[in-house]
C-alpha positions as CSV (number, residue, x, y, z in Angstrom):
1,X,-3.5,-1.3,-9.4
2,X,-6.4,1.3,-9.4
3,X,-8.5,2.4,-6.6
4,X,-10.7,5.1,-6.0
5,X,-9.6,7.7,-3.6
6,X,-12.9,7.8,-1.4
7,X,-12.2,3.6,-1.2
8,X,-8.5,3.7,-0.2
9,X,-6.0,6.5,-1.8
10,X,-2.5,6.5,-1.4
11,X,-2.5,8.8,1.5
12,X,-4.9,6.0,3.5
13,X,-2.2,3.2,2.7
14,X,0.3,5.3,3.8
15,X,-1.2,6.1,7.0
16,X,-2.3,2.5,7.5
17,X,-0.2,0.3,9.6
18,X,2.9,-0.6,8.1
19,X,1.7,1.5,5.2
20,X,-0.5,-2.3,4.1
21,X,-3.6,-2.5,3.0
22,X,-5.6,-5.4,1.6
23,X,-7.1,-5.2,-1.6
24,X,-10.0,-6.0,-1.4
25,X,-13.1,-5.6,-3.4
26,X,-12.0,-7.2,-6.9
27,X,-14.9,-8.6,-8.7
28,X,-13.6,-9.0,-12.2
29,X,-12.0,-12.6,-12.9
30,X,-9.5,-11.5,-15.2
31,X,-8.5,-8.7,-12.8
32,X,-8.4,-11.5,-10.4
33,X,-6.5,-14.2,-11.9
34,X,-4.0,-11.3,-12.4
35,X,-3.7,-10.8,-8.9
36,X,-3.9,-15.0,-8.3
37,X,-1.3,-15.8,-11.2
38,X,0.7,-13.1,-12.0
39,X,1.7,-11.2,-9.3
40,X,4.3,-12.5,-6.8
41,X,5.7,-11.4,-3.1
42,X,7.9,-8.1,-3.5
43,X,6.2,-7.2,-7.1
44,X,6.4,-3.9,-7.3
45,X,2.8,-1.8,-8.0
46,X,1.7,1.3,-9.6
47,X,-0.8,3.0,-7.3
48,X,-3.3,4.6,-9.6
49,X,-6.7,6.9,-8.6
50,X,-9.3,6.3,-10.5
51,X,-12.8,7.9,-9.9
52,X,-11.7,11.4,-9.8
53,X,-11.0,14.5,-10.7
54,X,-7.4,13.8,-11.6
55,X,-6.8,10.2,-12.3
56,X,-3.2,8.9,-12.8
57,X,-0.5,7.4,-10.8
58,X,0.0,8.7,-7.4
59,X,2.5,6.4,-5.5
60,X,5.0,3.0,-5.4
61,X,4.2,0.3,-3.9
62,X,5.0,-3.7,-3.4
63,X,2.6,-6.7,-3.0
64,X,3.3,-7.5,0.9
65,X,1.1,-11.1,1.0
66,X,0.2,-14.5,-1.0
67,X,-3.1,-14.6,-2.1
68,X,-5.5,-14.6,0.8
69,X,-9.7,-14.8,0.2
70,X,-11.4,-11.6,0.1
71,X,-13.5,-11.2,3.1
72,X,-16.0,-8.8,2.1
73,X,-17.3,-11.9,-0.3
74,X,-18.7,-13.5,2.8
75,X,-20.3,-10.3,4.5
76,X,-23.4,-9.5,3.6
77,X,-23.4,-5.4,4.4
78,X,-20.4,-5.3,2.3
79,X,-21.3,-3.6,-1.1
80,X,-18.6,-6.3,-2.2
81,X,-21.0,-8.9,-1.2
82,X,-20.9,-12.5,-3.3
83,X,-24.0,-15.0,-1.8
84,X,-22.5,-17.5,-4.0
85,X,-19.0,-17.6,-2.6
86,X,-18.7,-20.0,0.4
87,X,-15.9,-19.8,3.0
88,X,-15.0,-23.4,1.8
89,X,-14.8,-21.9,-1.7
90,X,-13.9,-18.5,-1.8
91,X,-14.4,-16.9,-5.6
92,X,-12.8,-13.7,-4.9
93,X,-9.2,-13.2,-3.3
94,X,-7.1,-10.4,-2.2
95,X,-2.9,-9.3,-1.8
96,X,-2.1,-7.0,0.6
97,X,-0.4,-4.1,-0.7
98,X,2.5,-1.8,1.0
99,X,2.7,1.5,-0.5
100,X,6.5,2.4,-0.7
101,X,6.4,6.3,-1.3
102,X,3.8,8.9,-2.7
103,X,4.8,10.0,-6.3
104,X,3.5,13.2,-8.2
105,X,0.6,12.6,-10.0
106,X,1.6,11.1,-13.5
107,X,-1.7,11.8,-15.0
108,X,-3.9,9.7,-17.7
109,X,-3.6,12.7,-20.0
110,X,0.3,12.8,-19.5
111,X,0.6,9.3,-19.5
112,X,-1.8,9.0,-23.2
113,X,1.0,11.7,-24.6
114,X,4.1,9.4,-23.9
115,X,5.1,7.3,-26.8
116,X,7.1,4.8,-24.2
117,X,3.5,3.7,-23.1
118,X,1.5,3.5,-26.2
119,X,0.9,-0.3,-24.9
120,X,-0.1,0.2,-21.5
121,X,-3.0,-1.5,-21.0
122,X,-4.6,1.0,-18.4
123,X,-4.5,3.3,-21.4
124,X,-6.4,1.3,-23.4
125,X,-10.0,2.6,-24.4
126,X,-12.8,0.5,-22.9
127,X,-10.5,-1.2,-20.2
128,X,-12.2,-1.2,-17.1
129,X,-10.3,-3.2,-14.9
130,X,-8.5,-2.8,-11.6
131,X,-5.4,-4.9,-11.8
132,X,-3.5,-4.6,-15.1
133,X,0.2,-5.7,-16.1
134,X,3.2,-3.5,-17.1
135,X,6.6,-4.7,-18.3
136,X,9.5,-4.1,-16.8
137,X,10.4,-1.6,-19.3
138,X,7.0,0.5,-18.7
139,X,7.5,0.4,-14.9
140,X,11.5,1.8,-15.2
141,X,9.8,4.3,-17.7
142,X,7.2,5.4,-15.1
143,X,9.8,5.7,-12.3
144,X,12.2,7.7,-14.3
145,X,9.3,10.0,-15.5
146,X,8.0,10.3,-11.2
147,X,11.5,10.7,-9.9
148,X,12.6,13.3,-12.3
149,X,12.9,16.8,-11.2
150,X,10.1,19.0,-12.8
């Protein structure tokens, strides 16, 4: 799951109560039926910056809710905004998130140089999005590469 640091970093979840934050703000449906479909209570997620200077993986963390609407759909100052979503209807929906522990950074340049993750779709040129899969294979690569001693 990416955010951008100046929206929510790892640090901000962290100091956050319970270390939860909702994620809110998704406005891509794919990205969205992701978070609807195929994410589940106790999933684990890969905190990624995005935005910045250095962007890459930056902490562990778990999906802490169901699916809940996203409220900044409904409110009107929100840069996140929808006038077509209706309480009665929400289009757009969020999971809290509970960040587990801050990582090293396991940068996009690093992460490109690894044959292990030659499939990861964050890697993929063009992709855009803000919620993407990993197999269970890419995530026990990732951990092993953030928990090893440098």
């Amino acid at each position: 799951m990416k955010s951008e640091p100046e929206d929510c970093s790892v640090d901000d979840a962290l100091a956050a109560p319970q270390a939860t934050v909702p994620w809110t703000g998704v406005r891509n449906y794919q990205a969205r039926n992701f978070l609807r479909d195929a994410m589940q209570v106790g999933d684990g997620v890969l905190f990624y910056h995005s935005g910045c200077a250095q962007p890459g993986i930056v902490g562990l963390a778990r999906i802490a809710s169901e699916v809940l609407p996203d409220p900044t759909q409904f409110d009107p100052a929100s840069p996140y905004h929808d006038p077509a979503a209706r309480p009665e209807a929400p289009r757009w929906l969020l999971r809290e998130v509970q960040v587990i522990r801050r990582t090293r950074l396991l940068s996009l340049t690093e992460m490109r140089a690894d044959p292990a993750l030659v499939d990861l779709p964050v890697l993929r040129r063009g992709n855009r999005l803000s919620i993407t899969p990993v197999t269970a294979a890419q995530w026990h690569h990732i951990v092993s590469i953030v928990d090893a001693p440098r």
